[in-house]
C-alpha positions as CSV (number, residue, x, y, z in Angstrom):
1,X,51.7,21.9,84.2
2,X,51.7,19.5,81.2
3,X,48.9,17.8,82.0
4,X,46.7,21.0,82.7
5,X,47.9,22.3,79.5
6,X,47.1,19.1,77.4
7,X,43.4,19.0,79.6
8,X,42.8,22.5,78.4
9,X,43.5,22.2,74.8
10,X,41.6,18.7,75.1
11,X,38.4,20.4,76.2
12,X,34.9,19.5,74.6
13,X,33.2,22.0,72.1
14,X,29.3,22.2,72.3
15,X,29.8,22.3,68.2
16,X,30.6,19.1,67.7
17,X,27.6,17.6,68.8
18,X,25.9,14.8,66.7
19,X,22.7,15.8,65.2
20,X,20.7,12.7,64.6
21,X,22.6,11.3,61.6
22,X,24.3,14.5,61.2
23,X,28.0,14.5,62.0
24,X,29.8,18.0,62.0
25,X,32.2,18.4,59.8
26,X,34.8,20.3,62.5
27,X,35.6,16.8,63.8
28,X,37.5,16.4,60.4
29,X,39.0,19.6,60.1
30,X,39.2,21.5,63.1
31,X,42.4,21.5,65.0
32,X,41.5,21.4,68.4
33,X,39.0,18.3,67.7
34,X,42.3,16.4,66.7
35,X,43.9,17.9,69.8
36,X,41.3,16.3,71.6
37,X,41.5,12.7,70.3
38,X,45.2,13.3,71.1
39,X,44.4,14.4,75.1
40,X,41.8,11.7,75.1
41,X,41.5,9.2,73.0
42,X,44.6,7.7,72.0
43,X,46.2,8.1,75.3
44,X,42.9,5.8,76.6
45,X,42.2,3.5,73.8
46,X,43.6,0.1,72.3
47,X,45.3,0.9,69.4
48,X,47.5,-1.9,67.0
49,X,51.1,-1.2,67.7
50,X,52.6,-3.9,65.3
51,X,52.1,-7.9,64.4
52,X,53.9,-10.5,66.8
53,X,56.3,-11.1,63.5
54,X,57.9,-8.3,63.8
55,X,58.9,-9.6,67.0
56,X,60.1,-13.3,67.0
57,X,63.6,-13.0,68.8
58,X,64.4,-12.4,72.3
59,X,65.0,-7.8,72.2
60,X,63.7,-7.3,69.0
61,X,62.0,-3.8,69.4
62,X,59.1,-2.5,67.3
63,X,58.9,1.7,67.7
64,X,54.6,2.9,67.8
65,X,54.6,6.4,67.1
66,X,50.9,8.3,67.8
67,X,50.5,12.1,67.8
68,X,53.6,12.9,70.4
69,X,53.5,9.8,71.8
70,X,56.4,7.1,71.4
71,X,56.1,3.4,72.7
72,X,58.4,0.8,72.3
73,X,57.3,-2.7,71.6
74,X,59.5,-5.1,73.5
75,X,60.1,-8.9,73.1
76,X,60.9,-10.1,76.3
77,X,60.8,-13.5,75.9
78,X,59.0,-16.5,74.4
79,X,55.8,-15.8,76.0
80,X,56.1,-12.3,77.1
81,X,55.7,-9.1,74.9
82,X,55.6,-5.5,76.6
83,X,55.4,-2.4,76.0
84,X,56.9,0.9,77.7
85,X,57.1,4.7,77.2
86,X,59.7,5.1,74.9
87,X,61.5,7.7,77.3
88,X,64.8,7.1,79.7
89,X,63.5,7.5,83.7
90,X,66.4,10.2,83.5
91,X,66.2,13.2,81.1
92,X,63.5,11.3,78.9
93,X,65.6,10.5,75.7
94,X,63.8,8.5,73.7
95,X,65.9,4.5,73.8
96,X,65.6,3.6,70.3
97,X,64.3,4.7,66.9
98,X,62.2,2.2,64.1
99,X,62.7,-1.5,64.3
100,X,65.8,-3.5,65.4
101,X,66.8,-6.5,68.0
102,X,68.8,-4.6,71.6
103,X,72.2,-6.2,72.0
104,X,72.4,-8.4,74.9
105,X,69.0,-7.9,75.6
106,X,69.6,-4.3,77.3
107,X,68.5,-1.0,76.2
108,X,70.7,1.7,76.6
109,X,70.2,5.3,76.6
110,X,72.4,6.9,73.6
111,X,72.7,9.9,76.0
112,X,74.4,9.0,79.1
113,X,74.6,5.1,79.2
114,X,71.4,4.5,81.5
115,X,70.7,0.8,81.0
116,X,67.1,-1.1,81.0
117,X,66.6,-4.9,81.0
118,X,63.8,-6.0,78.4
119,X,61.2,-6.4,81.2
120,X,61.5,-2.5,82.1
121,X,64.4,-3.0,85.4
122,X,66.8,-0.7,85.6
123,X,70.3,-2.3,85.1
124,X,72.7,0.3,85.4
125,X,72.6,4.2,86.5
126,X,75.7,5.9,85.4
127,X,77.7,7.4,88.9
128,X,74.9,5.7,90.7
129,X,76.6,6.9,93.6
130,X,76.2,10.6,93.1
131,X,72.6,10.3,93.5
132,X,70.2,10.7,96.4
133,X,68.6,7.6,97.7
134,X,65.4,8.4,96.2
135,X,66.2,8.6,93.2
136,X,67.8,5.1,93.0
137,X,64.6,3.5,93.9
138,X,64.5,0.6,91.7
139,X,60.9,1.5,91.4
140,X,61.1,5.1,90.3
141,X,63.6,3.6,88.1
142,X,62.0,1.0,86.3
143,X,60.5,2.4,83.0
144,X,57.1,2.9,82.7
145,X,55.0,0.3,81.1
146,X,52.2,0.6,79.1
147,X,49.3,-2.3,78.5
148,X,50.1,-4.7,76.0
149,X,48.3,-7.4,74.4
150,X,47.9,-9.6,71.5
151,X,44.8,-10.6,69.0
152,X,45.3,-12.6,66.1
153,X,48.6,-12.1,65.8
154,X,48.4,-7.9,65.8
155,X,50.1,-6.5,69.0
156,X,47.8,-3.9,70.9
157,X,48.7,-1.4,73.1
158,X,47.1,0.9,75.7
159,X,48.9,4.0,77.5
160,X,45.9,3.9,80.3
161,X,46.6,1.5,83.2
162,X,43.3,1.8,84.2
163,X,41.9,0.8,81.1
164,X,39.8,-2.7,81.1
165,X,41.3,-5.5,79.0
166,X,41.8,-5.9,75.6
167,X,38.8,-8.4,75.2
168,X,36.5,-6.3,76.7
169,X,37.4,-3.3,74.5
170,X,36.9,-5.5,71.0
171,X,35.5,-8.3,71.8
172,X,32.1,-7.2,69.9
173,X,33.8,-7.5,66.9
174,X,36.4,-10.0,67.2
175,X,34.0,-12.8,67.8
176,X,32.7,-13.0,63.8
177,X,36.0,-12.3,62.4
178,X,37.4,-15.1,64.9
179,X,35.2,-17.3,63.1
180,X,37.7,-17.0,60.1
181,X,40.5,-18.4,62.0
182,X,42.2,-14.6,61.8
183,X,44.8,-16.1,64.3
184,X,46.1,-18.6,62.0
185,X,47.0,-16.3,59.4
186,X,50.9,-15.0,58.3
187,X,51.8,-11.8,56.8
188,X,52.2,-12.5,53.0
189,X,52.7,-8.8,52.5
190,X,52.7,-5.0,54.7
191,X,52.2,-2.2,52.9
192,X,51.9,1.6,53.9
193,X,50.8,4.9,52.4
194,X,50.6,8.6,53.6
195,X,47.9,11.1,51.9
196,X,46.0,14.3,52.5
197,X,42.5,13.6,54.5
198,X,41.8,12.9,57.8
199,X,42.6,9.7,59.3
200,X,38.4,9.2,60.0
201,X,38.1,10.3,56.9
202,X,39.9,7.8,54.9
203,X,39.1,5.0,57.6
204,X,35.4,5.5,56.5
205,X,36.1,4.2,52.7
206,X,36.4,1.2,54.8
207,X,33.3,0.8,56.7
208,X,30.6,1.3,54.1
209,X,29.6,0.2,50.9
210,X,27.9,2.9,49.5
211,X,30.1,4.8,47.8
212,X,30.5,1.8,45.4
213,X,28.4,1.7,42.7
214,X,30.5,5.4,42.2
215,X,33.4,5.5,43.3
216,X,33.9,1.5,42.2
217,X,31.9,1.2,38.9
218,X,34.0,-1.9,37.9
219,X,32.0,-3.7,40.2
220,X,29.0,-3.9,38.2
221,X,29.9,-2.7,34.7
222,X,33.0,-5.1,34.1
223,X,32.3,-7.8,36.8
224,X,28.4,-8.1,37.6
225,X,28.8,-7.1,41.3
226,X,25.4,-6.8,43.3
227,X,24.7,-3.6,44.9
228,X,26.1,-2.4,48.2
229,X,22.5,-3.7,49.7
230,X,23.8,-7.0,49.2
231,X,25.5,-6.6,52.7
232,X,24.3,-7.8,55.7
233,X,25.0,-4.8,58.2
234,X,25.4,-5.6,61.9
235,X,26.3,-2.9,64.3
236,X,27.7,-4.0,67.3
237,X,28.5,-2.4,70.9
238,X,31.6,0.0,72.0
239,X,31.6,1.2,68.0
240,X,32.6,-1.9,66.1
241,X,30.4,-3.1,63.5
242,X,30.6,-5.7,60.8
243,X,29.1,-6.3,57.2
244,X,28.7,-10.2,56.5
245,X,29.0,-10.7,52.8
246,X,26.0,-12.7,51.1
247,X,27.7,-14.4,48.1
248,X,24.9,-15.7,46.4
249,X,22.9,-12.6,46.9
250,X,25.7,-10.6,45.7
251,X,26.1,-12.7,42.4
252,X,22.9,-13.0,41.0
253,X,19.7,-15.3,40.8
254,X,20.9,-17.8,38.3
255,X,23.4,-20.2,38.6
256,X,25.5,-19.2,35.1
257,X,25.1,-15.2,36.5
258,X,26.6,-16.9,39.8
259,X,29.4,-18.8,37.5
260,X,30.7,-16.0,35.9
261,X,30.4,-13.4,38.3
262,X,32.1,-15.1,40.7
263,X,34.9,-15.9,39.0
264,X,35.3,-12.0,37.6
265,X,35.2,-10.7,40.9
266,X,38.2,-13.1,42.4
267,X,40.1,-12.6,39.6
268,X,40.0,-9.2,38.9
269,X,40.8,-8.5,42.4
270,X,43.4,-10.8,42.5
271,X,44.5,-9.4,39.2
272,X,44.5,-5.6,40.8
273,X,46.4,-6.7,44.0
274,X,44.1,-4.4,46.1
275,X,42.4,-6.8,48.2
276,X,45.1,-9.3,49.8
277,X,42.8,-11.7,50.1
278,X,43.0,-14.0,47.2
279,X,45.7,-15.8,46.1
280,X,46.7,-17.8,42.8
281,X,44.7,-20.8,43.9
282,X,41.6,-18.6,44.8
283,X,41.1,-17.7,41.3
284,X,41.8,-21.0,39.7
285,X,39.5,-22.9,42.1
286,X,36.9,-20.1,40.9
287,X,37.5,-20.7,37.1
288,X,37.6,-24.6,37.4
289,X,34.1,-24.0,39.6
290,X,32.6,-21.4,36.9
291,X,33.3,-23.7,33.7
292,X,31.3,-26.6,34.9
293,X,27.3,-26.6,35.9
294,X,26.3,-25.5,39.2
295,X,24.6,-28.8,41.0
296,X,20.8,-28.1,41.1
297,X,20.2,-27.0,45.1
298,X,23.6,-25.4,45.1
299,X,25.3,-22.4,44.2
300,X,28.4,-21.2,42.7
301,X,30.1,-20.5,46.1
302,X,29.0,-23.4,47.4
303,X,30.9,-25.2,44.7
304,X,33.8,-23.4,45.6
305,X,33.9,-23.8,49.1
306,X,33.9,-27.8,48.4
307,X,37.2,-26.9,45.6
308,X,38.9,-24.8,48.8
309,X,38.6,-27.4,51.6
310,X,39.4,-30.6,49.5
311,X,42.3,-28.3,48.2
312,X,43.1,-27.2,52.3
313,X,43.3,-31.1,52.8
314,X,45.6,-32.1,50.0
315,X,47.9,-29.1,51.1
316,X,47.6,-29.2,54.7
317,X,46.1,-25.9,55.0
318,X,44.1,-25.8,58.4
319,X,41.6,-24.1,57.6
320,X,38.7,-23.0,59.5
321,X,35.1,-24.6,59.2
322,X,32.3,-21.8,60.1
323,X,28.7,-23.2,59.9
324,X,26.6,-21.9,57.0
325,X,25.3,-19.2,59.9
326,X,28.2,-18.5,61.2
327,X,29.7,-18.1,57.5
328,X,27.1,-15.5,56.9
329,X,28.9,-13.1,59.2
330,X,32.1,-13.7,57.5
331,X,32.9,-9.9,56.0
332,X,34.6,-6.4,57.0
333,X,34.8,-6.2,60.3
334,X,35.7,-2.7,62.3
335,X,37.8,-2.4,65.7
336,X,37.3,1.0,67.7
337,X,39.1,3.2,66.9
338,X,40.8,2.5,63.6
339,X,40.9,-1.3,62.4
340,X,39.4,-2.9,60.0
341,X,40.1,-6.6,59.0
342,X,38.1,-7.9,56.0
343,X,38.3,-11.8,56.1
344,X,37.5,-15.0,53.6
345,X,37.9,-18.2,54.3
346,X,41.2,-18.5,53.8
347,X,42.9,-15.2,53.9
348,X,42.3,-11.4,54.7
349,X,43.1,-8.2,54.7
350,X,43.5,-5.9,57.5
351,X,43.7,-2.0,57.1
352,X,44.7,0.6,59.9
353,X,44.7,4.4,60.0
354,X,46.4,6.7,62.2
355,X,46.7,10.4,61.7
356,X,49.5,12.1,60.1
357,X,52.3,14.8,61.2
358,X,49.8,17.6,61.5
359,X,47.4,15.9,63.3
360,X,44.5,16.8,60.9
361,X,44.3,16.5,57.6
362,X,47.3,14.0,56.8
363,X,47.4,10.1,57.5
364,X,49.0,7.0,57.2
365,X,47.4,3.7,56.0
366,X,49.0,0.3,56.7
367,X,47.5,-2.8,55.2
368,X,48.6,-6.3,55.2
369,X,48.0,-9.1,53.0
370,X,47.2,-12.1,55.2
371,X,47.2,-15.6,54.5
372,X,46.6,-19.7,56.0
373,X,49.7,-21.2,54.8
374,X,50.2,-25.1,54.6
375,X,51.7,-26.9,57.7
376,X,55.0,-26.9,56.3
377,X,55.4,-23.7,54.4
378,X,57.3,-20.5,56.2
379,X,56.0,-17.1,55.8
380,X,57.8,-14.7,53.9
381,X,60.3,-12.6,55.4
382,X,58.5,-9.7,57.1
383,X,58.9,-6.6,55.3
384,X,57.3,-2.8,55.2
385,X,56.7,-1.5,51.6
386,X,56.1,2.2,51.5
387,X,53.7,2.9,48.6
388,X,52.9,6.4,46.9
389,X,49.3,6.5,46.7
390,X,49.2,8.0,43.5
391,X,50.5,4.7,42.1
392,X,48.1,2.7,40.8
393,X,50.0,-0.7,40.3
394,X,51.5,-0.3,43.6
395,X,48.3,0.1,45.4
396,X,45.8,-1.5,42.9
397,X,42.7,-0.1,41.5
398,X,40.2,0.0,43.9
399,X,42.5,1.6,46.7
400,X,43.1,4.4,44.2
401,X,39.9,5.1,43.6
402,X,39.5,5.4,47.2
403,X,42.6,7.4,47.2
404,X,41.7,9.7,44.2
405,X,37.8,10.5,46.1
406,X,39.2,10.8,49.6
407,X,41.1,13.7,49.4
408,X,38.5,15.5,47.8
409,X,36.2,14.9,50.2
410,X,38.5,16.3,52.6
411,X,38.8,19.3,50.6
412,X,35.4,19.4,50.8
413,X,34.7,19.6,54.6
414,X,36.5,22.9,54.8
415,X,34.2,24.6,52.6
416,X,32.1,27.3,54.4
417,X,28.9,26.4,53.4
418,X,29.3,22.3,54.3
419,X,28.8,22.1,58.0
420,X,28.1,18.4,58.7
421,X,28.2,15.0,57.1
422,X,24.4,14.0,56.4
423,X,25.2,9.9,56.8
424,X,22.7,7.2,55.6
425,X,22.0,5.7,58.5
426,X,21.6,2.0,57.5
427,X,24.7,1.9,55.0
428,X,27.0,3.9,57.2
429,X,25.5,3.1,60.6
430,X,29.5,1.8,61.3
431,X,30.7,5.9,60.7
432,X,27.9,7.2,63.0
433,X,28.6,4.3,65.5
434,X,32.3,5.0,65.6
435,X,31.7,8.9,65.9
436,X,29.0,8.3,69.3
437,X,32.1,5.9,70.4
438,X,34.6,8.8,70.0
439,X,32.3,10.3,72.4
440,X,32.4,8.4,75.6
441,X,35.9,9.6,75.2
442,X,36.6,12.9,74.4
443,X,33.6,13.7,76.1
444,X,35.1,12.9,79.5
């Protein structure tokens, strides 16, 4: 009965076809398209559940939450993470709640003392002995699992069994932002916010750059920023997509435009805390690059790159060494359905969206500060900082701009007389990709 009633409310709607580059606006607002992506896609997709930190000892638990759905991250050992339906095989109480470590590496239903090994076995039924010999089937027991796998340090899960491997899923995408050595990088900082738009909505801020000579007009007015054509788009299969950032392009013609461009741009970012990405050495490498002349034949990043890596060596910083091509690609990179991991050399940042309580027109944003740390040096203490959006210093600048034209936009979409999102199909070819992705599976 369940799954007949979740199939009907699921069901595809002839009106939210794609037009062309024409995207209607119900699959932001209307109710039954998020009931959808609930009876389709997230029960069928890979999704981030948490980062492996979160998980270092033997039974620490990380809880996912999507829509209704609650899975529990487990470590199981050293070499083994899994994940399971966060329900008990006998009335379905959910086995834990949030983050934490299970005692003796058991969990143990709070209801009536049903007891699970970390690998899923059931270890004790309460008055075993009262039930039928069916139902003690170790088998029918055991809880069920879910897929569960790991890229660059973010754990990924996947309620479908059938579904094919993680790899296969992102693999379009993870190959330029692999190039960045994404797997050596620690959690410097998590953050998370919850605000009024869809989650598509606000994931899209993230996988274009054409709102920014608007919505962003720091960029050029107080740093000297190129435009958003400046990016190198490449879309790529199953809906990722990545935009490899041109530095020199982006910071002008001239050497002394490079110079002091350059060095506006890390530290301002720095400065806001928005980005993640660049630390204290970032932006003095940039002013010690930006006060001297820029060789003739090179360029400004150029000089810096030769300040990071003989700074990487002296520190014992492993970092990675892309050739010039491969360095090219080096930018925001999106994984279907709702990742996006923006890397330097270096460090990155790495922002996920999942809908809200209702469904529709509430999310939740996570984004982590990542970081190559020296050989020796221990990452921070892993910790989640909820954030108001409204809070500038908390968030930084440029994420508040995002968050102050977001929710208007979603505001917007309910209007009668705006019916679809017209997209530009070169600068926000990742938003119409995505949406023809979202296809293959609600459209099932």
């Amino acid at each position: 009965m369940t799954s007949q009633i979740r199939s009907e409310r699921g069901g595809w709607n002839p009106d939210w076809e794609i037009d062309g580059n024409c995207v209607p606006a119900a699959r932001y607002t209307d109710p039954a398209y998020a009931d959808a992506e609930q009876a389709n896609l997230w029960p069928r997709a890979w999704q981030v559940a948490c980062r492996t930190e979160q998980l270092l000892e033997k039974g620490s638990y990380v809880e996912y939450e999507i829509g209704d759905q609650s899975i529990l991250v487990v470590r199981v050992d050293r070499d083994t993470i899994k994940a399971f339906f966060n329900s008990c095989r006998h009335r379905g109480t959910t086995l834990a709640t949030g983050s934490g470590c299970f005692e003796r590496g058991m969990m143990s239903c709070p209801f009536h003392g049903w007891t699970y090994r970390l690998d899923g076995r059931c270890a004790l039924v309460t008055y075993a002995d009262e039930l039928s010999e069916e139902q003690r089937d170790p088998e029918r027991l055991r809880l069920v699992e879910c897929q569960a796998e790991v890229w660059a340090n973010f754990v990924f899960v996947n309620m479908d069994p059938e579904a094919a491997p993680l790899e296969e899923a992102i693999g379009p995408g993870t190959r330029w932002a692999d190039i960045a050595a994404i797997d050596r990088m620690s959690v410097v900082w998590h953050r998370r916010t919850v605000f009024p738009a869809n989650w598509k909505n606000a994931l899209a801020a993230f996988q274009e750059a054409y709102h920014a000579e608007t919505a962003h007009p720091q960029f050029q007015t107080e740093i000297g920023y190129g435009d958003p054509g400046s990016f190198g788009y490449f879309p790529d299969e199953k809906g990722c997509a990545h935009a490899g950032l041109l530095p020199d392009a982006v910071f002008g013609e001239e050497p002394a435009d490079q110079a002091a461009a350059f060095y506006r741009f890390v530290s301002y970012s720095h400065g806001l805390g928005d980005s993640g990405q660049y630390s204290d050495v970032d932006v003095a490498l940039a002013k010690k690059v930006s006060e001297r002349p820029v060789p003739k034949g090179s360029s400004i990043y150029a000089e810096y790159l030769k300040e990071l890596y003989a700074h990487a060596a002296e520190h014992r910083i492993p970092l990675p060494t892309p050739t010039p091509e491969e360095a090219a690609h080096i930018g925001s990179t999106f994984l279907f359905p709702n990742l996006v991991v923006t890397p330097i050399i270096g460090g990155a940042v790495a922002m996920l969206f999942r809908p809200g309580s209702d469904g529709v027109e509430s999310c939740s944003m996570d984004w982590w500060s990542l970081r190559i740390l020296p050989e020796d040096e221990k990452a921070p203490e892993y910790a989640i900082c909820d954030v108001d959006y409204h809070d500038m210093e908390a968030v930084g600048e440029i994420l508040w701009q995002d968050f102050a034209t977001v929710p208007r936009s979603q505001k917007g979409m309910r209007a009668r007389g705006f019916e679809q999102l017209s997209l530009n199909p070169i600068q926000e070819v990742a938003i119409l990709n995505m949406h023809h992705e979202l296809d293959c599976y609600l459209k099932r």
